[in-house]
N, C-alpha and C positions, 0 to 999 in steps of 0.2 A: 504493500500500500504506500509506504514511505518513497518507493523508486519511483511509483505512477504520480507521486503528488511534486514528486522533482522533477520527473520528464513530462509531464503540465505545467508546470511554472516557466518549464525552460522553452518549452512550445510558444509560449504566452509572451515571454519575455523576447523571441522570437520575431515575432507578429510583430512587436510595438514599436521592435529596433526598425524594420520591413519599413511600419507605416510609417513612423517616424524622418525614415530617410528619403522616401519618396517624396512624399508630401509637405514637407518639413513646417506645421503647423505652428501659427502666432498662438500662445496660449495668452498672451497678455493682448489688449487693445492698444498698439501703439499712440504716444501722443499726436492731437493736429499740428498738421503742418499750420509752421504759420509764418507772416509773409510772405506766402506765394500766392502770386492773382492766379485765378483761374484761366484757363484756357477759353478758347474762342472759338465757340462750334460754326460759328459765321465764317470766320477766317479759314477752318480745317474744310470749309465746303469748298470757299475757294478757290483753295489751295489744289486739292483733289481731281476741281473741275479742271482746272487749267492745267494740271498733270494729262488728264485724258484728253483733252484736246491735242496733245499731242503723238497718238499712237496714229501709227505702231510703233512704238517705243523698243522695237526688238535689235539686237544685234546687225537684221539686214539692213537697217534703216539706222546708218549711222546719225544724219541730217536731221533727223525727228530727234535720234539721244540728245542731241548737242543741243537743239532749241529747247529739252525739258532741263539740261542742265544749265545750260543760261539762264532759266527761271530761276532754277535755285540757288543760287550763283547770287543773283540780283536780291532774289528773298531774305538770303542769310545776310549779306551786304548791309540790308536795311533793319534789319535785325541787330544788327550791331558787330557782326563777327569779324575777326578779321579772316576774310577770304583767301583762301587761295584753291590753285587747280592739280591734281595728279595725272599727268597723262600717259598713257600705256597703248603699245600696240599688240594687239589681239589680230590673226590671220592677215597681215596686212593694212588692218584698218584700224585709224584712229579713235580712241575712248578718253574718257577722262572720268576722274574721282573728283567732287565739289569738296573740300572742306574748309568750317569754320573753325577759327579758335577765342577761347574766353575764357576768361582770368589771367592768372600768371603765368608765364613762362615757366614751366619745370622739365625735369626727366621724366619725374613722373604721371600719367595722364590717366583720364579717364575718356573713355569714347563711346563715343552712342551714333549707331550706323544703321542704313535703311538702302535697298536697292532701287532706282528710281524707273530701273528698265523693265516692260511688260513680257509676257508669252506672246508669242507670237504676233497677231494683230489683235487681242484683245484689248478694248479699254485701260484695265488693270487699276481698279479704283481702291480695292482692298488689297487686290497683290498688284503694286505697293505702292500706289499714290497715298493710302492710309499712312502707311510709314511714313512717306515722303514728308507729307502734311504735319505730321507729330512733329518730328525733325525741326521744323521751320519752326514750327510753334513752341518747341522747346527753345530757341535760341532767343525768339522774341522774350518769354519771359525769363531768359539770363539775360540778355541785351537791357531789356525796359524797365526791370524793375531793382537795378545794384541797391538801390539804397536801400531796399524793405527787403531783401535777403540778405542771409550772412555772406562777408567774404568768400568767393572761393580761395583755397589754399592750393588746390592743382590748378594745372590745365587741364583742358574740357575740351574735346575735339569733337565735332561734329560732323558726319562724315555721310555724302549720300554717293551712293555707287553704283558703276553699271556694271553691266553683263554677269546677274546674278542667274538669268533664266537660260534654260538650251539654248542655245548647246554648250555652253562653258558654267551651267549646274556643275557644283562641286569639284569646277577645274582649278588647276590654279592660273588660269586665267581670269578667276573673276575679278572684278573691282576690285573686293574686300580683301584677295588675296593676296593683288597688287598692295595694298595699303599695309597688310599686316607683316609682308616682307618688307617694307619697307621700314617700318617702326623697328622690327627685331634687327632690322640691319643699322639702321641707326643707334641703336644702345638703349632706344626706349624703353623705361617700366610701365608696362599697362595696369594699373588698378583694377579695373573692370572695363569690358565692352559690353554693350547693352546692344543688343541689335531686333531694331523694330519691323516686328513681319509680318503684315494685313492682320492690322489690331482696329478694322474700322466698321465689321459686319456683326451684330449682335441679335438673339431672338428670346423670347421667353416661352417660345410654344414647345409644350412639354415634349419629348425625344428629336430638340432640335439640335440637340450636340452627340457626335458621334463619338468612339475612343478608339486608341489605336490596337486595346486588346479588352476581351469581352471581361477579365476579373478589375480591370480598372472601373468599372461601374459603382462597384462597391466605395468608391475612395472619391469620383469624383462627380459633378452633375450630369442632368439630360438635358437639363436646358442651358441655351447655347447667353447667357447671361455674363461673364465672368472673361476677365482677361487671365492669361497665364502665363508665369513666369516660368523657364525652361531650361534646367541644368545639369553637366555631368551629373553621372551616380555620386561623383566625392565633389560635388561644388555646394554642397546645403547651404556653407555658411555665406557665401556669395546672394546665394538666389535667397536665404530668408532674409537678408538686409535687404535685399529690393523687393523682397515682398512688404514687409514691415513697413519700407518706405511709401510705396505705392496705397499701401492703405488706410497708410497715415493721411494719405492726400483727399479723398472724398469714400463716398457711398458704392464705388462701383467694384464687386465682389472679386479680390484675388485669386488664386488658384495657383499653387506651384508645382513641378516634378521634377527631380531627381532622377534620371533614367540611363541606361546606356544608349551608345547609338544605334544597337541593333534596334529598340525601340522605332519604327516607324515613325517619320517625324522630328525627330530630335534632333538631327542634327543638319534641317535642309533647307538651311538660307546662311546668310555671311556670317553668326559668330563661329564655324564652323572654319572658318580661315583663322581665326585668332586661335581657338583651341590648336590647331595643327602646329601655331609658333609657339605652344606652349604659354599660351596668355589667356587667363580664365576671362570667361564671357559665359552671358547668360541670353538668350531668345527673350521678347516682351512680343503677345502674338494674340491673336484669336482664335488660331488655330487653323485659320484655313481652309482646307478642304473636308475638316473633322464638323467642320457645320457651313460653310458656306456653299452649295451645290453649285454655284457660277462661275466658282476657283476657275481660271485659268480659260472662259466662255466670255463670245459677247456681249453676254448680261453680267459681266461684272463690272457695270456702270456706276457713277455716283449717287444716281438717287435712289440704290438701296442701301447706302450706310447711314448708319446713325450718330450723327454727329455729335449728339450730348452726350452719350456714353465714350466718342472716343477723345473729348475735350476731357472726361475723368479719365481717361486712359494715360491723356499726354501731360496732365497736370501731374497724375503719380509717375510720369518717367521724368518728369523734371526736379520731382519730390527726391527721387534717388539719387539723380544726378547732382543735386545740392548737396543730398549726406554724403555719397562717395568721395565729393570734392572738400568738404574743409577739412 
């Protein structure tokens, strides 16, 4: 009886490490953010539309990349960043990486990156004008509001990139891999990378979120309500501080994982170049095609995102980006 009441404890004890490291749960209510404005779901519409006005945004259609990254170029500009261009040749044709910088000069950095390039000739409002749009709107409220936030203490790089979609998926041709060799060859410390990936379609209708394995049901929602934050099996302590953070910022429900990459999903947009330099980075997402059916389709237009859920999306990746920086 003694051995069964050990090997149930130890069963038990089991489970909680399991749940615990997957999901890595706020047991406490983090405090309000405070001095940060809120985001601007006017602004993220935007932003979004004039993203899609530019597709096809794909690799064949260099001339489209380059007029959405002059947007953003212009965007961060007036945002207050200081701008500059990465440009990289991919099969002969020219690309380029937008980034901005804010705060001080350091080695060491925090980054927060979004791919601006579509599938093929799709719109691409969620994958990833959504991102695109957060990106801009994070810089605006580091740019506009220095005096009602704290100091930052790092640099803050903000960074939107092309060629995350086929055919240079998971190359190391993409944008982000251009970028992140680059930093590692520089000498750079990456704090964290944050990378935003179609965080801008949301639903409350019950089994509107799908997962990527049937015993996750147990641990996570069906309705597609909730942003998610997304990291190595051994990155908890990374992804619970952005989650902490992000929930600290408003009302809109967090969700995190801890996964390996066989996990489907996990590792299939640009922090995925950072982890390979050996630079922890965490995904901020909605998941994608785990509930949005127009993933990667000409209905993945602007006027199905939800712009007040993703202005609390972009306010809590600004919330993070504040605490990782002082």
């Amino acid at each position: 009886m003694k051995k069964m009441l050990i090997l149930l404890a130890l069963i038990l004890l089991a489970l909680f490490w399991a749940w615990y490291s997957l999901t890595q749960p706020l047991f406490e209510s983090p405090p309000p953010a405070e001095g940060l404005p809120r985001a601007n779901p006017k602004a993220l519409e935007t932003h979004v539309r004039a993203l899609c006005r530019f597709a096809p945004r794909d690799s064949d259609h260099p001339a489209n990349l380059e007029r959405a990254a002059a947007y953003v170029y212009g965007e961060l500009h007036k945002a207050g960043g200081r701008v500059t261009s990465q440009t990289f040749q991919a099969d002969g044709r020219s690309y380029r990486n937008v980034l901005a910088t804010f705060g001080p000069e350091s080695r060491t950095r925090v980054i927060v990156g979004a791919h601006y390039d579509a599938f093929d000739a799709a719109p691409g409002a969620d994958d990833n004008a959504s991102g695109v749009a957060a990106l801009i709107e994070v810089a605006r409220l580091l740019g506009g509001a220095s005096e009602e936030l704290p100091a930052l203490k790092l640099q803050v790089d903000l960074a939107a990139y092309a060629l995350e979609e086929p055919p240079y998926f998971r190359s190391e041709l993409m944008g982000s891999a251009m970028h992140a060799k680059w930093l590692k060859g520089s000498g750079v410390e990456v704090k964290a990378m944050l990378c935003l990936e179609s965080i801008g379609y949301y639903s409350d209708a019950p089994g509107s979120q799908r997962l990527p394995h049937p015993m996750l049901r147990f641990l996570y929602p069906t309705r597609a309500n909730f942003v998610a934050v997304v990291g190595q099996w051994n990155a908890g302590s990374l992804v619970r501080r952005v989650k902490e953070s992000m929930t600290a910022a408003g009302d809109l429900p967090v969700r995190s994982i801890d996964a390996p990459a066989s996990l489907a999903g996990v590792d299939f947009s640009d922090h995925l170049s950072f982890w390979r330099e050996g630079y922890p980075a965490v995904m901020i997402t909605g998941t994608a095609f785990y509930r949005n059916d127009r993933y990667h389709t000409a209905g993945d237009t602007p006027d199905t995102l939800d712009y007040v859920r993703l202005a609390k999306a972009t306010r809590g990746v600004a919330n993070a980006v504040v605490a990782l920086a002082k």
